[in-house]
N, C-alpha and C positions, 0 to 999 in steps of 0.2 A: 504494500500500500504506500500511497507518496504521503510521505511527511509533510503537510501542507499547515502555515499562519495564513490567516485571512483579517482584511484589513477592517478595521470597526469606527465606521463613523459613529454609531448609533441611534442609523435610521433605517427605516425599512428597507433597500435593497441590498445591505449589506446581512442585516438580517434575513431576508429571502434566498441571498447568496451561501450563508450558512443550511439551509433547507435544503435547497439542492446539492451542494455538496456532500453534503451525510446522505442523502437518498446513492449517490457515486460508490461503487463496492472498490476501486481504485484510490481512492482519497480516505486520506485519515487526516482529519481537522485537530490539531494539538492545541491552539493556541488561538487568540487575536493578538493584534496590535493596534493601539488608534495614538495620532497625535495632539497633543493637549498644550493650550496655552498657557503659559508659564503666569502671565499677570491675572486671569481671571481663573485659573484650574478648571479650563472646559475645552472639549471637544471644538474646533475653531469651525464657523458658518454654522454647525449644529446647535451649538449651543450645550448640549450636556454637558452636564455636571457631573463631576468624579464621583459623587454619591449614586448619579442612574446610573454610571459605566461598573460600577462593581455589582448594582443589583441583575443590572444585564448579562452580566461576568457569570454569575451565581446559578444566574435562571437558565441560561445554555451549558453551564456542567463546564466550563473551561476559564483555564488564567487566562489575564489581561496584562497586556505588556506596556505601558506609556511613555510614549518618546515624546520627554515634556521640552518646548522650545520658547524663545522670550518672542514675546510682541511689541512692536513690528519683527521678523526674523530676517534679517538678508541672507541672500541665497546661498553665498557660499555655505553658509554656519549651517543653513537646512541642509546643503548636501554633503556635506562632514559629518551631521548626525546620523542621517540616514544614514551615509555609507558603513558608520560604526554598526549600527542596527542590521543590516546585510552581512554584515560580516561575523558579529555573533551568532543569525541565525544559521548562516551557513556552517559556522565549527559545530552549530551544536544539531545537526541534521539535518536542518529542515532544505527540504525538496522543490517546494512550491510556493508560493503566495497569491492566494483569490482577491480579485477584487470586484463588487460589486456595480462595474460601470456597465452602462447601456448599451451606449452610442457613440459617445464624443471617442474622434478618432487622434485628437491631440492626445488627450490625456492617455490611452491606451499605448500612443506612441511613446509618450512618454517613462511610463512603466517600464513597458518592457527596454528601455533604456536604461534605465537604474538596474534593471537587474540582469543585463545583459555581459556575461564573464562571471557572472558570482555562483552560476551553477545552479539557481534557484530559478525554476521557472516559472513566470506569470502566467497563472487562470483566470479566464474572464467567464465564469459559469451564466451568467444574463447576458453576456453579449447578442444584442442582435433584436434581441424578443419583441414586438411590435407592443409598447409603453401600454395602451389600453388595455391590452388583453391581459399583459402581465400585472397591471392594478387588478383588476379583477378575478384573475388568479388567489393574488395574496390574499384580496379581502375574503372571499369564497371560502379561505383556507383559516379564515378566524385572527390575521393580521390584525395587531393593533396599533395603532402611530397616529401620535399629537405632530401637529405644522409646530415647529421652535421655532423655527427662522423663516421670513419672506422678503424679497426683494420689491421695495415699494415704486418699483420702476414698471413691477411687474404685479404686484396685489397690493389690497389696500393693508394698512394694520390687524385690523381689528383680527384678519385670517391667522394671527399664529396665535398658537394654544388652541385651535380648535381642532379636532380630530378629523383624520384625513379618510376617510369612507366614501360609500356610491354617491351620495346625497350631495356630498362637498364637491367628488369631482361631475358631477351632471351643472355645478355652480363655477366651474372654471371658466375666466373669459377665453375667448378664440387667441389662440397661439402657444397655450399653457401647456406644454407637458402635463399628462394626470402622474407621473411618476418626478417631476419639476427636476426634470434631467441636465436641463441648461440653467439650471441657478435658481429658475423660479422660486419654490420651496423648498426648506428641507424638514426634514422628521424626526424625530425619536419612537424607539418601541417601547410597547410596555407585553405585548402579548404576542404566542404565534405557535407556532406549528416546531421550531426550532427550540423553544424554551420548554423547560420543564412546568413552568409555575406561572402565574400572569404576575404583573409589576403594578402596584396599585399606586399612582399619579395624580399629581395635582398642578395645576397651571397655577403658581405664586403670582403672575405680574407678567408687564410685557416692558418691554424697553426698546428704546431706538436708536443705535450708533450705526454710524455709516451709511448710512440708505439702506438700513435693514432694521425689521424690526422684530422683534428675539423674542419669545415666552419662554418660561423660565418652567420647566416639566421636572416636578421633584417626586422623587419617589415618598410615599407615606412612612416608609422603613427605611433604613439607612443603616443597620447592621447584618452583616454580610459576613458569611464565610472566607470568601473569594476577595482576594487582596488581590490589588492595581502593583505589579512591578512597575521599577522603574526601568528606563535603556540601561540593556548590561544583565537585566533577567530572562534571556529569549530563551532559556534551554528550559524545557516540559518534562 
């Protein structure tokens, strides 16, 4: 079986990316990894908080790896960390790395650039899947995800912290990804077909920096089995 990290925003298609891959008799999932900002300790665009990514952690039966970076982060220093991050996983096994992209053909070029010589090779288990059908997939399948973030270029505020189901996307304007694959939205899980347990949620507040406006998705529980490494604990 391939030794496979997958990467954990802490939104739904990285959580669906997990589904499918455990359904793979080829794939053995040891691990995630997500990257977390140093000044606020949250998932960056998501918005999660270290407190949902360990109940997340918990609820799929696997560690979490956090490769925490300062905000703003120039590039070099992100590709320094990473490269360290690559390079631990590679002494200590690992095979593969998933990630949960669509479509966008930069960022997949991208990927498999980072990890092109380190021996690990990049999975894209949703690549491809036509956006509609794979929302209704997830939902079908008992998916659950709050909007944390919206791009107010692209939705008004009031859409984050509400839950992202059939009803919300039959309410998307014309151009919207229902899976908000080009920036539109993004998500956090709380439930799914991947998790052992559902994550019982609450939207605290919404906030607005940067042309984006952020709700704030906290878990009711915050004690956890499952501890958040930091870069430098990739070995499983």
């Amino acid at each position: 079986m391939k030794r496979t990290l997958l990467s954990w925003s802490s939104g739904k298609d990285a959580a669906w990316a997990l589904h499918v891959l455990r359904q793979d008799p080829e794939i053995e999932v040891l691990g995630l990894f997500t990257v977390v900002n140093q000044e606020q300790n949250r998932v960056a665009m998501h918005g999660a908080a270290m407190e949902l990514l360990a109940c997340q952690a918990e609820a799929a039966g696997l560690p979490l790896c956090a490769i925490t970076l300062p905000h703003p982060c120039p590039n070099d220093l992100y590709e320094a960390a990473m490269g360290r991050f690559l390079a631990e996983a590679s002494a200590a096994g690992i095979e593969a790395m998933a990630f949960g992209d669509l479509f966008l053909e930069d960022v997949r070029r991208y990927r498999e650039g980072r990890l092109a010589g380190t021996g690990i090779e990049a999975l894209f288990p949703l690549w491809g899947r036509p956006t509609g059908r794979l929302a209704e997939e997830m939902l079908a399948a008992g998916l659950e995800a709050y909007i944390s973030g919206v791009d107010l270029a692209r939705l008004p505020a009031p859409w984050a912290g509400r839950r992202w189901s059939a009803g919300l996307l039959r309410e998307l304007p014309a151009g919207v990804d229902p899976c908000g694959e080009n920036g539109e939205f993004h998500t956090v899980v709380a439930a799914g077909p991947m998790f052992r347990r559902r994550i019982a949620v609450r939207v605290e507040g919404v906030v607005i920096r940067d042309g984006f406006a952020y709700a704030d998705v906290v878990p009711e529980i915050t004690e956890q089995t499952v501890k958040i490494r930091p870069s430098g604990g990739v070995g499983t």
